[in-house]
N, C-alpha and C positions, 0 to 999 in steps of 0.2 A: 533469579527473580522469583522462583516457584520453586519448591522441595519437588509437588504434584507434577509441573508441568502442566502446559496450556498451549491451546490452537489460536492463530492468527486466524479471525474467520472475516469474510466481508460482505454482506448480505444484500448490500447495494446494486451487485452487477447481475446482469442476467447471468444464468449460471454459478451461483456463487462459489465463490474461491473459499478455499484455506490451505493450512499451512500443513501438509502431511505429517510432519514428525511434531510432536510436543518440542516447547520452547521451554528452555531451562535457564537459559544464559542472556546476558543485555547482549551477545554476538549471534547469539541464534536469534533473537528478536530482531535484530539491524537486519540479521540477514531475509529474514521473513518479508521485511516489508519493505527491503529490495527490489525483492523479486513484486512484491506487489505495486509499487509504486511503477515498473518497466510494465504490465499488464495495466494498468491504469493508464499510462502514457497512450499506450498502443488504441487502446478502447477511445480514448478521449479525442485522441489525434484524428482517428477514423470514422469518428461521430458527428460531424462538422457539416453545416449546409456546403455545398459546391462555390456558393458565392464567397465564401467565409477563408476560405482557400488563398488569403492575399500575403505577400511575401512579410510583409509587416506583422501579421495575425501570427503565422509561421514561424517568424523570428520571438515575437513576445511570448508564443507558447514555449519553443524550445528552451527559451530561458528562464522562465518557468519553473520548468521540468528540471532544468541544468542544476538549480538551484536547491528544489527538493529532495534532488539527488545526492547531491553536498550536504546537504542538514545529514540528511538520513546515514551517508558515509561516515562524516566526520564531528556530527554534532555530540549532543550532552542525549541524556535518558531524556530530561525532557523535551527536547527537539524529535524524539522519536513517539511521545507521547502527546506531542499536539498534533504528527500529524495520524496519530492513531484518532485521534480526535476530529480532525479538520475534513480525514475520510469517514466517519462512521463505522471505524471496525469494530467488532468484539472482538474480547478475550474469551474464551471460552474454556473448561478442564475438558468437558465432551467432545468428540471429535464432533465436527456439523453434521458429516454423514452419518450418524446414529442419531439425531433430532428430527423428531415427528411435527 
């Protein structure tokens, strides 16, 4: 994808995430926003009012998630580039942690 190389960054969450190693390959990118998409699950899942908690909400979430997870495994670049999109990530060459 990059001669350079580039950081999956995502500046949305508290704490912001990125991708420690530069991304070279569309498999180190799949892999990057794996791992993000399982951190996103977790954060989303655990953010929810108490009432919100209903077995229904539960199942339409998981699947959901089931689903984005399959794009993200087995889709095309652009399945991995809308949901770069649909979450608000950058691409970045700088790591985040050296941005002031």
């Amino acid at each position: 994808l990059s001669e350079k190389g580039f950081y999956v960054e995502d500046g949305m969450h508290l704490g912001m995430r990125s991708s420690e190693r530069k991304i070279h390959t569309d498999e180190q990118l799949r892999t990057a926003l794996l791992e993000h998409a399982d951190l996103d699950y977790k954060d989303r899942y655990y953010d929810w009012d108490p009432e919100d908690y209903t077995q229904e909400n539960i199942q339409n979430f998981n699947n959901e998630w089931e689903k984005t997870m399959t794009n993200l495994r087995e889709g095309t670049i652009d399945d991995l580039i809308k949901y770069i999109k649909d979450r608000y990530i950058n691409l970045t060459v700088v790591h985040p942690d050296e941005l002031t």
